[in-house]
C-alpha positions, 0 to 999 in steps of 0.5 A, a space after each residue: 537475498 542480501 541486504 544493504 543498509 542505506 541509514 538507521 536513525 533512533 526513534 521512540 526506542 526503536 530504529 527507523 531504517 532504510 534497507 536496499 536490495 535486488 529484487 528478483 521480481 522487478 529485475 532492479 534495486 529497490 528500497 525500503 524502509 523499515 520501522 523495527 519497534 523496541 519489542 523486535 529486540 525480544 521477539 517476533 512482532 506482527 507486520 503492517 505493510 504501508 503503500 505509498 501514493 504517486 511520485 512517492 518513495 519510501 522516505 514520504 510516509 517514514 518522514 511525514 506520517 508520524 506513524 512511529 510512535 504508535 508502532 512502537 507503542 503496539 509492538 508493530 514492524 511497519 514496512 514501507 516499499 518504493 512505488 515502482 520499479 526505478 532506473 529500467 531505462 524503458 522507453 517513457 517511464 520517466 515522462 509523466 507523474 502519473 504513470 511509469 517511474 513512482 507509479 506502479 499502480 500495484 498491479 502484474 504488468 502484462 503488456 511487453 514494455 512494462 511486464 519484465 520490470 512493473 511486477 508490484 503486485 507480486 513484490 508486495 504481496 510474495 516477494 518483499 514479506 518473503 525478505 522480511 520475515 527471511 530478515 527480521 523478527 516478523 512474524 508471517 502469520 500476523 501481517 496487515 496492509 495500509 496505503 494511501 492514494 495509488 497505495 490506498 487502492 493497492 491496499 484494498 486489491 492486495 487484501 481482497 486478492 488474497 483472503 486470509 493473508 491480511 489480518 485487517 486492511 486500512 486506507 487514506 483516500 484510495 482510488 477506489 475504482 479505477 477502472 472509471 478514474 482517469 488515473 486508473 485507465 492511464 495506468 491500466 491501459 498502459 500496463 495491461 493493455 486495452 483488454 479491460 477484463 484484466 483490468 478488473 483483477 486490479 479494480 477494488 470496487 470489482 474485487 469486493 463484488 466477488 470476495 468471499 473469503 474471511 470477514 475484513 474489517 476495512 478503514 477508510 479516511 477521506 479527506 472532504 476537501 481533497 481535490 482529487 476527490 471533486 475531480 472523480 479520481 477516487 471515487 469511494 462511494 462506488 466501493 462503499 455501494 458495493 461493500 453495503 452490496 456484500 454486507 462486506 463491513 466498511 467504515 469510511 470516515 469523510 473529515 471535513 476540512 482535510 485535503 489529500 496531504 500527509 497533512 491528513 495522513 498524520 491526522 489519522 494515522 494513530 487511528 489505523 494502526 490502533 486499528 490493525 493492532 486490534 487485529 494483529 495484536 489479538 
């Protein structure tokens, strides 16, 4: 599959880059970026794979979260993929914020608009660690998921979908249950159809209630005064119930006074990938 530089910029010894590509499983170019951190020059480095919210991009995490540093620092490749499929020309997919163009919710769409082109689920778990590890000095086996948001909750689904697959998952103010949020039911509805069983596959709180795989270590930062915490949209402590339910261990750290910006994410950002290092690393 061949790759397209779209830049490169030095940073903390390594290279922050921004690669494009056709993607076979969406039917479009995408974008990613890709922090290569000084030890990928010598030899393979594990993976963190970092998915964005609504509306963003791949620029809003590698220009905002200051999350460079530490990668450097731990010898971690952070890869940062779009939030959809763009440029489809189906019929709505630019209408709203919150569903279509820069919200593709993570999920395999079933429903006949959206089924050939919204597949983030399978670009993100099959798909684009394929091209990377076809591309780059990662190494496959080591590999850890992050998110924020949408991402948060995609994430969480990736990690408990696959057992195994991720060494340790971490997220800032996931939509935890999205079966019960307006975001998620819009999102849901639109792209799997009404049939709400399908919509469980794609339900972190769900998923966790059936995981059976090896132990995950799960990180969760919530801003206390997120407004879309107050608004029901992220519902974490219907997760948290369900992990206390599985003695699945999560730690879920509500910071006072933080909203849900990438202010909040670069707070906290060196803590999470202190976090996947100690797993990745080990």
């Amino acid at each position: 599959m061949a790759l397209t530089q779209v830049s490169s910029n030095k940073c903390f010894d390594g290279f922050q880059k921004v690669f494009e590509h056709d993607s076979t499983e969406l039917k479009c170019k995408m974008r990613f970026g890709i922090y290569l951190p000084p030890k990928a020059e010598s030899g393979k480095c594990p993976v963190l794979y970092w998915l964005s919210g609504l509306t963003c991009t791949e620029q809003n995490f590698i220009t905002k979260a200051g999350s460079q540093q530490e990668a450097a620092e731990h010898g971690i490749i952070i890869v940062c993929p779009d939030t959809s499929p763009r440029g489809c020309n189906i019929e709505g997919e630019d209408e709203s914020w919150d569903f279509g163009t820069g919200a593709g919710f993570y999920v395999n769409a079933t429903e006949d608009q959206w089924k050939v082109n919204y597949r983030m689920y399978s670009y993100i778990t099959e798909e684009l660690p394929h091209l990377i590890s076809s591309n780059f000095p990662a190494d496959s086996e080591r590999m850890s998921i992050s998110g924020h948001s949408m991402g948060g909750h995609g994430a969480l689904i990736c990690a408990l979908k696959n057992p195994g697959k991720y060494k340790s998952v971490s997220a800032f103010a996931p939509i935890c249950n999205p079966m019960q949020c307006p975001w998620g039911q819009k999102a849901f509805n639109g792209y799997l159809g009404s049939d709400k069983s399908k919509w469980e596959s794609y339900d972190a709180t769900v998923l966790v209630s059936a995981y059976s795989g090896p132990q995950l270590d799960i990180l969760i930062d919530q801003g206390r005064d997120d407004q879309f915490l107050a608004a029901g949209q992220l519902l974490p402590d219907n997760f948290i119930a369900a992990c206390t339910e599985k003695k699945i261990p999560v730690v879920f750290r509500l910071q006072q006074g933080y909203d849900h910006s990438y202010y909040f994410v670069c707070s906290f950002i060196s803590n999470h990938i202190k976090h996947h290092a100690k797993y990745l690393n080990a």
